[in-house]
C-alpha positions in Angstrom: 33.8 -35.9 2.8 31.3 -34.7 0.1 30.4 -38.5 -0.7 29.4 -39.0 2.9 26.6 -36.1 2.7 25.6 -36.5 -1.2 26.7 -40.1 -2.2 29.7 -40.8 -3.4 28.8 -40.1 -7.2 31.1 -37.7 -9.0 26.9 -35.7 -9.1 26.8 -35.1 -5.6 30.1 -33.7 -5.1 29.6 -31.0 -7.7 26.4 -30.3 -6.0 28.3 -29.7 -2.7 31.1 -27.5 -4.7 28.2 -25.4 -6.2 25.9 -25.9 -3.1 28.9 -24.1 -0.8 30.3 -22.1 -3.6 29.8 -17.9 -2.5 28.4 -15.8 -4.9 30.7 -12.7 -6.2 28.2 -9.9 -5.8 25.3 -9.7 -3.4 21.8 -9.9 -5.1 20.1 -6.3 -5.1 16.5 -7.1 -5.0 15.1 -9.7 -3.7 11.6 -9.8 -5.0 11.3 -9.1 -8.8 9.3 -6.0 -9.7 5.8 -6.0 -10.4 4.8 -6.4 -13.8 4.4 -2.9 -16.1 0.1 -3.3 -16.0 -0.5 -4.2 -12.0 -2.4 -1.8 -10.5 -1.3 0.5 -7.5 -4.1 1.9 -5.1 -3.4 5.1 -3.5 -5.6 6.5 -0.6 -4.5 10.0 -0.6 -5.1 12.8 2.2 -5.6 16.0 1.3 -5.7 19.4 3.4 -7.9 22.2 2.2 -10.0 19.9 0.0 -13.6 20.9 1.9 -16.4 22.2 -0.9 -17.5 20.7 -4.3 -15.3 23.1 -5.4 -12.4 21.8 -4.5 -13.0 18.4 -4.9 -13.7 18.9 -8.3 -10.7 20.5 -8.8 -8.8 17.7 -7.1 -10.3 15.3 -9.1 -9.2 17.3 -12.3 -5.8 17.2 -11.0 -5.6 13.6 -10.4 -7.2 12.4 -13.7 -4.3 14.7 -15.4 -1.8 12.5 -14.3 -3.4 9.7 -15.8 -5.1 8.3 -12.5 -8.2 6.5 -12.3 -10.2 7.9 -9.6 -12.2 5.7 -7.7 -13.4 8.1 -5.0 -13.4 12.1 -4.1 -14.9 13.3 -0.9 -14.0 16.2 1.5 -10.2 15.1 2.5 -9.4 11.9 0.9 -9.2 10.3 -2.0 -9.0 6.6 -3.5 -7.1 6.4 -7.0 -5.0 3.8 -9.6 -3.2 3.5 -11.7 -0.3 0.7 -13.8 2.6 0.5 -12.5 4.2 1.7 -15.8 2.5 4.9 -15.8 2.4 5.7 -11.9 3.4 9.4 -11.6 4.4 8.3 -7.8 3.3 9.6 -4.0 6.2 12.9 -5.2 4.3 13.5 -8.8 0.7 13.7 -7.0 2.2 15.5 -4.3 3.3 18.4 -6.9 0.1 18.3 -8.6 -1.5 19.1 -6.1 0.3 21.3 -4.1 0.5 23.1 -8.1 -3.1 23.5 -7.4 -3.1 25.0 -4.3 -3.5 21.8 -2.3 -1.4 19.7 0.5 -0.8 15.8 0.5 -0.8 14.8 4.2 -0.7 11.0 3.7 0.0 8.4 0.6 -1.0 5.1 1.4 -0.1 2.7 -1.5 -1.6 -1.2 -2.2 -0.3 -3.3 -5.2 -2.9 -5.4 -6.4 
């Protein structure tokens, strides 16, 4: 039976065997993490973030987790950072809401 859909080499038999052979554990991921220095972009939304004041503030707070802060304006705010050092949508989140502040949307972009 094999030999009719490989050939009838000893090969393409084993092929079939290993071809139709099920696997003993299901894979858990199925795209391989990015590697430890690609960048993540995160467009953050931030309530109560309306004065120089406060912006400056939040862009203390951001560059104290080790972001790099692209952009600061009244409610949002574009950041990066590696993958191996990203503090994550929950660490900003804390930061900020340790500065009197509220995430109301994390948007993230590898790349």
């Amino acid at each position: 039976m094999h030999g009719k859909l490989l050939g009838s080499s000893i090969i393409g038999r084993r092929l079939a065997y290993f071809q139709l052979k099920p696997t003993a554990t299901p894979m858990q991921h199925e795209t391989p993490a990015p590697p430890p220095t690609q960048l993540i972009r995160y467009v953050l939304q931030i309530g109560n973030m309306t004065d120089n004041t406060s912006i400056g503030r939040v862009r203390e707070l951001l560059t104290s987790l080790g972001l790099l802060v692209d952009q600061v304006g009244q409610g949002q705010a574009e950041v990066a950072v590696a993958q191996g050092t990203n503090p994550g949508p929950e660490g900003i989140r804390q930061a900020l809401e340790s500065g009197g502040f509220q995430l109301e949307a994390c948007t993230a972009q590898t790349g």
